[in-house]
C-alpha positions as CSV (number, residue, x, y, z in Angstrom):
1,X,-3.8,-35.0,-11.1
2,X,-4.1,-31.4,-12.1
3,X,-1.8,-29.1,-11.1
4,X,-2.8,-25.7,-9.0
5,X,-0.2,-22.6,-8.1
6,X,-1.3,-21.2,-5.3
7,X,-0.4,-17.7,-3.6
8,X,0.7,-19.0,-0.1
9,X,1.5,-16.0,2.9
10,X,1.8,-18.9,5.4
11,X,-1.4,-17.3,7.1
12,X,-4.7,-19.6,8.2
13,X,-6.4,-19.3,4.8
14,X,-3.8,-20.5,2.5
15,X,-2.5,-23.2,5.2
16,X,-6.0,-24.2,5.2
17,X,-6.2,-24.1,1.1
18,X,-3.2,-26.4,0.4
19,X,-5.2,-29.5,2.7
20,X,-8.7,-28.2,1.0
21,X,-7.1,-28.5,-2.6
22,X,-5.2,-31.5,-2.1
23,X,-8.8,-32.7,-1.1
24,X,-10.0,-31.9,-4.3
25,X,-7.8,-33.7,-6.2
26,X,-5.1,-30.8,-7.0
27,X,-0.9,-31.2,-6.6
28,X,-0.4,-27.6,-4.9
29,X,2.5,-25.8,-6.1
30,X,3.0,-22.6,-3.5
31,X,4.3,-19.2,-4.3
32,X,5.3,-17.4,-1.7
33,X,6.1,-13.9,-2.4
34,X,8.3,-11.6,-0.4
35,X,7.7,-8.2,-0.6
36,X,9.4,-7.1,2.3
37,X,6.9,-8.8,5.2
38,X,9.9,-9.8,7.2
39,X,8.6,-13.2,8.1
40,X,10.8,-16.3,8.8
41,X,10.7,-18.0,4.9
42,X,11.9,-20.9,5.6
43,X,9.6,-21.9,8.8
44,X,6.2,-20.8,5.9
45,X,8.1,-22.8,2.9
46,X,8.0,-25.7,6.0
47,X,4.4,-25.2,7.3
48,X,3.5,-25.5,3.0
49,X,5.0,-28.9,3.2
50,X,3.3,-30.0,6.5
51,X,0.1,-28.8,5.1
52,X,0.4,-31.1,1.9
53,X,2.2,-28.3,-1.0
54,X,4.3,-30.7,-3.5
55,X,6.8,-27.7,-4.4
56,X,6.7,-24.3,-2.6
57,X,8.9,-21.6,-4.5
58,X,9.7,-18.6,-3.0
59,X,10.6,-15.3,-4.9
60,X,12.2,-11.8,-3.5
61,X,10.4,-8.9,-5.4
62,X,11.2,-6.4,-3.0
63,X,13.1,-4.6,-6.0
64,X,10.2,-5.0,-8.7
65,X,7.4,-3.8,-6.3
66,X,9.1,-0.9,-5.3
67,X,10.5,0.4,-8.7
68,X,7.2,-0.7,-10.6
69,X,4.3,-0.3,-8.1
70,X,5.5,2.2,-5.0
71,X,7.1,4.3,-6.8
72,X,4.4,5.1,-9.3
73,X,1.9,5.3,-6.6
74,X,3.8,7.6,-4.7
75,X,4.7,9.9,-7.7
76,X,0.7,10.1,-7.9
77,X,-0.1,10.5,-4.3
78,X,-2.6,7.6,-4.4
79,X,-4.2,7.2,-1.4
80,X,-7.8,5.9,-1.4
81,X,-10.1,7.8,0.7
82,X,-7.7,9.9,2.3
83,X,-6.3,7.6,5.1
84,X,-5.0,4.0,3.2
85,X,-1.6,3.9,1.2
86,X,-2.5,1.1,-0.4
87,X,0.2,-0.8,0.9
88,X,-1.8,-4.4,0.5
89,X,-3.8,-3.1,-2.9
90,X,-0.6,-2.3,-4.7
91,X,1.1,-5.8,-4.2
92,X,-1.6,-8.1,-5.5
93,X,-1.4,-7.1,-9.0
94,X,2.7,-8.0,-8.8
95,X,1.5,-11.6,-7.2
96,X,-0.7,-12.3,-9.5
97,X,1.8,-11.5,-12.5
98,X,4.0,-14.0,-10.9
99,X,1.2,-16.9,-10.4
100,X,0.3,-16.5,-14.2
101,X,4.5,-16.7,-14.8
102,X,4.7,-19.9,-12.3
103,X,1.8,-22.0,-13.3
104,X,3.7,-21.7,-17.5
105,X,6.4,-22.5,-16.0
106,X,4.9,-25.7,-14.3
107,X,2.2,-26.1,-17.1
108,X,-0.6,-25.7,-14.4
109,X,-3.9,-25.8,-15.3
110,X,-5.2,-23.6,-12.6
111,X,-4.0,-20.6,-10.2
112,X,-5.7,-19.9,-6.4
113,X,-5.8,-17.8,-3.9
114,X,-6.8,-17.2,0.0
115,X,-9.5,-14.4,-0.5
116,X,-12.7,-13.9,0.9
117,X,-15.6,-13.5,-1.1
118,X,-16.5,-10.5,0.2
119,X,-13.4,-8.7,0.0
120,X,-10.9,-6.7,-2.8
121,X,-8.2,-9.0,-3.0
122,X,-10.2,-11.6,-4.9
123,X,-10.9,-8.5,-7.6
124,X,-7.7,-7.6,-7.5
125,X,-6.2,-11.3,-8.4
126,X,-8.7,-12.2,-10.8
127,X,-8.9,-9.0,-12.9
128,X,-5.3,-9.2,-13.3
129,X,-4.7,-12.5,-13.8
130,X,-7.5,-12.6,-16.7
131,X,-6.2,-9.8,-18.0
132,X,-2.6,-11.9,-18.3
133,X,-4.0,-15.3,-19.1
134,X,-7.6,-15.9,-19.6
135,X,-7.5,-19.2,-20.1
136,X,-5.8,-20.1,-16.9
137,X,-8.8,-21.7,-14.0
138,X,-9.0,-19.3,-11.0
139,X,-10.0,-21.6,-7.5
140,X,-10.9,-19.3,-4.6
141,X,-11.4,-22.1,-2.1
142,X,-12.6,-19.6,0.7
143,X,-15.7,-19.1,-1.2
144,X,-16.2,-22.8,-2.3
145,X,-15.8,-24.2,1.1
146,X,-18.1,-24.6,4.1
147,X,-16.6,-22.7,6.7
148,X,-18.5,-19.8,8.3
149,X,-16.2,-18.3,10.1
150,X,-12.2,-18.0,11.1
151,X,-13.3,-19.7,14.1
152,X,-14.0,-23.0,12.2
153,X,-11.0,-22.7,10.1
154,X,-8.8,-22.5,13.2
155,X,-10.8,-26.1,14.5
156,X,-10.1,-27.6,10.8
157,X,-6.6,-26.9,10.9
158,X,-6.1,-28.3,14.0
159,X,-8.4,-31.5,13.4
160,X,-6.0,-32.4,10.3
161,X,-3.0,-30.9,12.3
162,X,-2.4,-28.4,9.5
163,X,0.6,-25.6,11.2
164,X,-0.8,-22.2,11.8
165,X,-0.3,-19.2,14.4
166,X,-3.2,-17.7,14.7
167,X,-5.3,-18.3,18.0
168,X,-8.9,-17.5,18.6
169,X,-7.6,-14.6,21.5
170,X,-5.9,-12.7,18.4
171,X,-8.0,-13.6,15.5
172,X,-6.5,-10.4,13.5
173,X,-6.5,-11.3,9.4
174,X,-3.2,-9.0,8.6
175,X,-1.0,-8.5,5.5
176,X,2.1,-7.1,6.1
177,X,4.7,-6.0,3.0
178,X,7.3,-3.2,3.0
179,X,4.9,-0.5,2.0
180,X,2.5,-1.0,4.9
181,X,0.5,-3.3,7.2
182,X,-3.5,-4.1,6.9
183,X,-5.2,-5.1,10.0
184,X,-9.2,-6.5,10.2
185,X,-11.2,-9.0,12.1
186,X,-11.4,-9.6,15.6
187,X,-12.6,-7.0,17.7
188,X,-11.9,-4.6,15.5
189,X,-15.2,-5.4,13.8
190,X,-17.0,-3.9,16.2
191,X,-16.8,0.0,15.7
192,X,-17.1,1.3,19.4
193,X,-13.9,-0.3,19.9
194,X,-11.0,1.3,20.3
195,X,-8.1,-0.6,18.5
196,X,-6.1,-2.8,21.0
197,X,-2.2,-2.0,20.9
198,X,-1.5,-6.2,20.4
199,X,-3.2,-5.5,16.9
200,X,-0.3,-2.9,15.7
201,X,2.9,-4.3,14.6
202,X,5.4,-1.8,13.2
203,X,4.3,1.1,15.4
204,X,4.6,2.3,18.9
205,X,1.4,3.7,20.5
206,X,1.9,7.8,20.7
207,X,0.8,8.0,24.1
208,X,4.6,5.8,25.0
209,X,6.9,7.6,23.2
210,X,9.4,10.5,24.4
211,X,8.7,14.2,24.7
212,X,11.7,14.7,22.2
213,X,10.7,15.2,18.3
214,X,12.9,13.9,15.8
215,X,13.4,16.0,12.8
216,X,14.5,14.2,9.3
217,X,15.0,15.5,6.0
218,X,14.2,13.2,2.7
219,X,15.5,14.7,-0.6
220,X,13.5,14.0,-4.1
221,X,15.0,13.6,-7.5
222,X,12.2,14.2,-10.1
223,X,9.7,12.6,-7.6
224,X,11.5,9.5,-6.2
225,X,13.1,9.6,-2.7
226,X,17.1,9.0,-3.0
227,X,18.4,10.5,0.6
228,X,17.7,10.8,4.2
229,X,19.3,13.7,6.4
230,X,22.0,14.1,3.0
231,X,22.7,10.1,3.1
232,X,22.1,8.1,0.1
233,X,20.3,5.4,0.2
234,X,18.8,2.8,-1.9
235,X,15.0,2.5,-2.1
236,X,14.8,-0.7,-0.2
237,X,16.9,0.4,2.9
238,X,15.1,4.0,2.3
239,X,11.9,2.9,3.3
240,X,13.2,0.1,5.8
241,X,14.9,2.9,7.6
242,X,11.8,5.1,7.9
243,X,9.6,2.6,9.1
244,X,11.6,2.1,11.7
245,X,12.0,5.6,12.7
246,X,8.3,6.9,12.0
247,X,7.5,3.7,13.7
248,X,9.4,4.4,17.2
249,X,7.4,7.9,16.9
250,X,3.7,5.9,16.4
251,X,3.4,7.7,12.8
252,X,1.3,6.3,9.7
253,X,-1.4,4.6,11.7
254,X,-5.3,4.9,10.2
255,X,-8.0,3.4,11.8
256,X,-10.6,3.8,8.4
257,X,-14.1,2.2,8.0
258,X,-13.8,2.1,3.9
259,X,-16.1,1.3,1.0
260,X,-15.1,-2.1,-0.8
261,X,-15.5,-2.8,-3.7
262,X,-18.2,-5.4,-3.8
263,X,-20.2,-2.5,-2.2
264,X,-19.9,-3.4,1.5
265,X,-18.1,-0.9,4.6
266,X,-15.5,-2.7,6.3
267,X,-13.0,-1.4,9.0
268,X,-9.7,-1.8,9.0
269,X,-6.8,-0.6,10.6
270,X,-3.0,0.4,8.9
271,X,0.4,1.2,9.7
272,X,2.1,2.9,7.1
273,X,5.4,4.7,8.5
274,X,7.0,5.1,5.7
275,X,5.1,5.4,3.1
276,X,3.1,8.4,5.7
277,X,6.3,10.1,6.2
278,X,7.5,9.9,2.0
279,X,3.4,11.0,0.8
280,X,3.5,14.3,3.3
281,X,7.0,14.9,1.8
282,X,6.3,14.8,-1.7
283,X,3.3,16.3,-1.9
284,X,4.7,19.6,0.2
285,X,7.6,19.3,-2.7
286,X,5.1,19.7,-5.2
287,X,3.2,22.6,-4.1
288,X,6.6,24.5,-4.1
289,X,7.4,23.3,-7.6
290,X,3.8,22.7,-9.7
291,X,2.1,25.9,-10.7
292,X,-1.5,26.1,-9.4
293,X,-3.7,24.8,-12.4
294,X,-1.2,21.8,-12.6
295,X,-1.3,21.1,-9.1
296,X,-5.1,21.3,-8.7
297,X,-5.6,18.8,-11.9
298,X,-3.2,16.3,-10.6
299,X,-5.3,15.9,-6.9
300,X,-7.9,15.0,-9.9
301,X,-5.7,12.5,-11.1
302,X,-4.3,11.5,-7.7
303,X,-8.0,10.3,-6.8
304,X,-8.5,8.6,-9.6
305,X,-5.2,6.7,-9.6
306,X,-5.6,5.5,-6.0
307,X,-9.2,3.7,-7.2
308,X,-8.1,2.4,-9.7
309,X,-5.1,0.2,-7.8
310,X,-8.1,-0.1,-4.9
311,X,-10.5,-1.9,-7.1
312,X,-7.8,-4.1,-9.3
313,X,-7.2,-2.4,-12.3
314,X,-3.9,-1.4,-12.2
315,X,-3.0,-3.0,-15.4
316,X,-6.0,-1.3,-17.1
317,X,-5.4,1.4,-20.0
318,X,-6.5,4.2,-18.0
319,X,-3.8,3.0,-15.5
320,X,-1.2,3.0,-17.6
321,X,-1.9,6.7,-19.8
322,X,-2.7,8.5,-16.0
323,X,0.9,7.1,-15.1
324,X,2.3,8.6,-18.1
325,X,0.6,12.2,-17.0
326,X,1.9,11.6,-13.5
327,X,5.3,11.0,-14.6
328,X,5.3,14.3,-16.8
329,X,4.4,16.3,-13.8
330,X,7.4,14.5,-11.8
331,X,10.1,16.4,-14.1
332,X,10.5,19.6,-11.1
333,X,10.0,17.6,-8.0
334,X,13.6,17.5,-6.9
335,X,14.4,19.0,-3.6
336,X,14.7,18.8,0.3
337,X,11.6,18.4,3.3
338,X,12.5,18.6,6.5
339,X,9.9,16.8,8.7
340,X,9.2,16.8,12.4
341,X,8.2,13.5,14.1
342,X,6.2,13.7,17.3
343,X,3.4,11.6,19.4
344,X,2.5,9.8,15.9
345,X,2.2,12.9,14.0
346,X,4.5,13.9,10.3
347,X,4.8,17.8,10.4
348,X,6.3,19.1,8.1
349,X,8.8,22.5,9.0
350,X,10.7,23.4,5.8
351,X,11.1,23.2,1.9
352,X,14.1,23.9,-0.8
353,X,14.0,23.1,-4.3
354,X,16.0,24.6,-7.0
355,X,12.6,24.6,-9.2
356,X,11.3,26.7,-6.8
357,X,7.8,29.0,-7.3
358,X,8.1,30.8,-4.3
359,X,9.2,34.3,-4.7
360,X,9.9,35.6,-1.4
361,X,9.9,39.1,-3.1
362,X,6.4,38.9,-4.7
363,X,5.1,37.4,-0.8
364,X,6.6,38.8,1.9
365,X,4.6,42.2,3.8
366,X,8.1,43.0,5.2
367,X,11.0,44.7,3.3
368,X,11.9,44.0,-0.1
369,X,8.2,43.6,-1.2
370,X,8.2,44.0,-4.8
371,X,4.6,43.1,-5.7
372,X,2.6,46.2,-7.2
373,X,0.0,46.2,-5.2
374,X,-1.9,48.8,-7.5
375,X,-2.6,46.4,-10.4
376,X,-4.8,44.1,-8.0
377,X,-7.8,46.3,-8.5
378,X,-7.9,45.5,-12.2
379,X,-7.2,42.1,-11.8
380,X,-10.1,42.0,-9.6
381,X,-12.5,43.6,-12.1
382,X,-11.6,41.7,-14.9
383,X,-11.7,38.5,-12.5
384,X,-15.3,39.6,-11.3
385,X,-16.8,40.7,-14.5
386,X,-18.3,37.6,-15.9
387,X,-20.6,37.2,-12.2
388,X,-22.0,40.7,-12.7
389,X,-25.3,41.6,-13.8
């Protein structure tokens, strides 16, 4: 029999694509990856079993997504169409590494995965994978098989007793990792709905949380977070920590109809505490410290980068020189933002950096204002004189 590694979550589609490959002839071999989801492993490495997997290997690459995917997105600002993080987009390519590093280990013949054909995941697997191996067979059952809807999957699970969670009430398709949550399906398909609170997981609505704000301060060191109110932290209990906190407060929540990739709008909702509360940081740290032409070229940049991770390229060329431009720019972001946290809003109240642009001096209308004010009327003709006639 040939041998297939599989990306297993433990969800309905990959509990479903285990019995469905085993039908086919395959052994399954699972990987499940944990990128910080918080899910019980051992009750998903015992639903792989139950469905049919032979071996089910599960790998903690909390560590490696963080230091070689969050990180970089966040030094970029990447965030695709100005609401999603990219929470979902940014750990498929690290998967998909691993899958190609699995099946040499177990001299597979094939890799698969639980995407739709209509959605980015599937792009975002097989570009990367191909890009790593080529030769390696890519299976994506859910567009080989004849179901038409989750509905059906849920009755096929259940007809060959496969375990799964999911009910037909709360038909929500989520992935969950430490960066953020995606949310689609269900009702939320219909767009005069208002997203139901059952469909968030990390966040409290705004509309229960106290009348007190809470203020936190995150310190930068050449772009990556190290401490929260002046405590050290590492980068795993750093972001842990904030989305608990932005989460009690109902910040980082988008609700975002989006353009895929295979050219379709979908709707989706996110939760995305902390990486919401670390992007508004950073980026106010960088207007204090980035001179203007610098700044505006790197939202440029920032746009780019974030469609490139949404439509699977992340280990593409381009990729890989705009990350060395992002990390150039990163050299001056050190400093403190002080944030206020309120009714699911990230405010932020104050700045310091020892790098600095602000001259109080040059800005103020008050005392102590040392800006000539005189030479601004040749500056302005010599700024006009090109758009006269």
């Amino acid at each position: 029999m040939k041998k297939v590694v599989l990306a297993y979550s433990g969800g309905l589609d990959t509990s479903c694509a285990i019995f469905w490959l085993k039908q086919q002839g395959y052994t399954v071999i699972c990987l499940v990856a944990d990128l910080g989801q918080q899910e019980d492993f051992s009750a998903i490495e015992s639903r792989a079993y139950a469905a049919g997997a032979s071996k089910v290997y599960i790998k903690d690459l909390q560590d490696e997504f963080i230091r070689d995917f969050i990180i970089p997105a966040l030094k970029a600002n990447a965030i695709y169409e100005g609401k999603y993080l990219l929470s979902t987009a940014l750990g498929r390519p690290l998967i998909a590494k691993h899958l190609v590093a699995l099946a040499h280990r177990e001299k597979a013949q094939a890799v698969a995965h639980g995407c739709t054909g209509k959605g980015n995941d599937q792009v975002r697997f097989e570009v990367t994978i191909g890009i790593l191996d080529p030769k390696l067979d890519i299976i994506a059952p859910l567009r080989e098989w004849d179901f038409k809807s989750r509905q059906e999957e849920i009755d096929y699970a259940r007809s060959y007793n496969i375990p799964i969670e999911v009910t037909k009430k709360k038909p929500y398709s989520i992935d969950r990792n430490l960066w953020g949550v995606s949310i689609e399906a269900g009702i939320l398909e219909d767009l005069q709905q208002e997203p139901p609170e059952d469909a968030y997981l990390i966040t409290k609505s705004p509309s229960a949380i106290t009348t007190y704000p809470r203020y936190i301060e995150v310190y930068f060191e050449a772009g990556i977070p190290r401490k929260i109110d002046g405590r050290v932290y590492k980068l795993k209990n750093l972001i842990n920590y904030l989305n608990e906190v932005g989460g009690c407060y109902g910040v980082g929540r988008s609700d975002l109809v989006e353009n895929r990739l295979v050219g379709i709008k979908s709707r989706e909702i996110y939760e995305a505490p902390a990486a919401t509360i670390l992007y508004t940081a950073h980026r106010e740290l960088e207007s204090l410290v980035l001179d203007r032409e610098l700044m505006h070229f790197k939202e440029i940049i920032s746009l780019k980068y974030s469609e490139l991770i949404y439509y699977g390229l992340w280990y593409s060329p381009l990729r890989q020189a705009l990350e060395a431009f992002v990390e150039s720019t990163q050299k001056y972001v050190t400093g403190s933002v002080r944030l206020k946290l309120f009714k699911g809003n990230c405010t932020v109240v104050a700045r310091d950096s020892k790098y600095s642009l602000y001259k109080k001096e040059l800005s103020t209308y008050g005392k102590g204002d040392k800006f000539d004010q005189k030479l601004a009327e040749g500056f302005i003709k010599i700024w006009g004189m090109p758009y006269k006639r």
